[in-house]
Structure formats: structure tokens, C-alpha cells
C-alpha positions as CSV (number, residue, x, y, z in Angstrom):
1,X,24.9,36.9,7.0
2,X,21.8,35.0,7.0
3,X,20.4,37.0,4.3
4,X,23.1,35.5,2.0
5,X,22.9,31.9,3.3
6,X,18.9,32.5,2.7
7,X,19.5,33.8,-0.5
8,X,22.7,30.9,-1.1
9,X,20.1,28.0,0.2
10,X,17.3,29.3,-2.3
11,X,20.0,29.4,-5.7
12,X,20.5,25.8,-4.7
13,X,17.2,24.4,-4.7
14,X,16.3,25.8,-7.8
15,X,19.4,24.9,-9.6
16,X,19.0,21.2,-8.4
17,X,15.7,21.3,-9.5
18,X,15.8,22.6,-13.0
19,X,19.1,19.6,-13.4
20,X,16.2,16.6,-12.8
21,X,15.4,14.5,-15.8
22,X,12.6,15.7,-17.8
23,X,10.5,12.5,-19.6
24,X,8.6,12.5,-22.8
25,X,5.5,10.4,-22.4
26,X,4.0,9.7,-25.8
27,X,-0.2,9.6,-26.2
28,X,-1.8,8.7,-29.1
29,X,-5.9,8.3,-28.8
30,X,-5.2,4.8,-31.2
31,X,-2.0,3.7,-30.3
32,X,-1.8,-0.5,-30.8
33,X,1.5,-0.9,-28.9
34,X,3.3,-1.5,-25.5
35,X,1.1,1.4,-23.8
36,X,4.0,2.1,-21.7
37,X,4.2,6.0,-23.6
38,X,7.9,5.4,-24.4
39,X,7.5,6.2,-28.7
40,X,4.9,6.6,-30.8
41,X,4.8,3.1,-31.3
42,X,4.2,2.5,-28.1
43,X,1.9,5.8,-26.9
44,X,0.0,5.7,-24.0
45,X,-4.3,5.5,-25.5
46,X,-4.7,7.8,-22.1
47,X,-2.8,10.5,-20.5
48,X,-3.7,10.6,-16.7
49,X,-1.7,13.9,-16.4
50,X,-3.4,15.8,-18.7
């Protein structure tokens, strides 16, 4: 019984994690725009994640 709540518990958590929202952050070394990474035209000149 607690094996299959463990096991029920675990399938939930990594089914709720793989549904979050993934977001592209665009990086360009020259990039003149917004810097806020949304497009090209507005790339990020830095990626702090990287």
C-alpha cells in the first residue's frame, strides 16, 4: 500500500514538472535592442545562465 502511494506521489511530481512553461531567452553578443531576450531583436548582449 505505501509502496504504490510512493510510487503514485513520485509519477505526480514528475508529470507536473515536465507540464511547466519552458522560455526561450534570445542572446546575441551585439544585440541593439530591448535587452529583455524576448527575439532576436531584442537578445539579451549577456546570458547570466550560461
Amino acid at each position: 500500500m505505501l509502496r504504490g502511494l510512493a510510487t503514485g506521489l513520485m509519477v505526480a511530481l514528475l508529470l507536473g514538472t515536465s507540464a511547466q512553461a519552458q522560455r526561450i531567452i534570445y542572446v546575441k553578443k551585439d544585440a541593439t535592442g530591448a535587452n529583455d531576450g524576448s527575439s532576436w531583436a531584442d537578445a539579451r548582449v549577456f546570458c547570466h545562465f550560461c
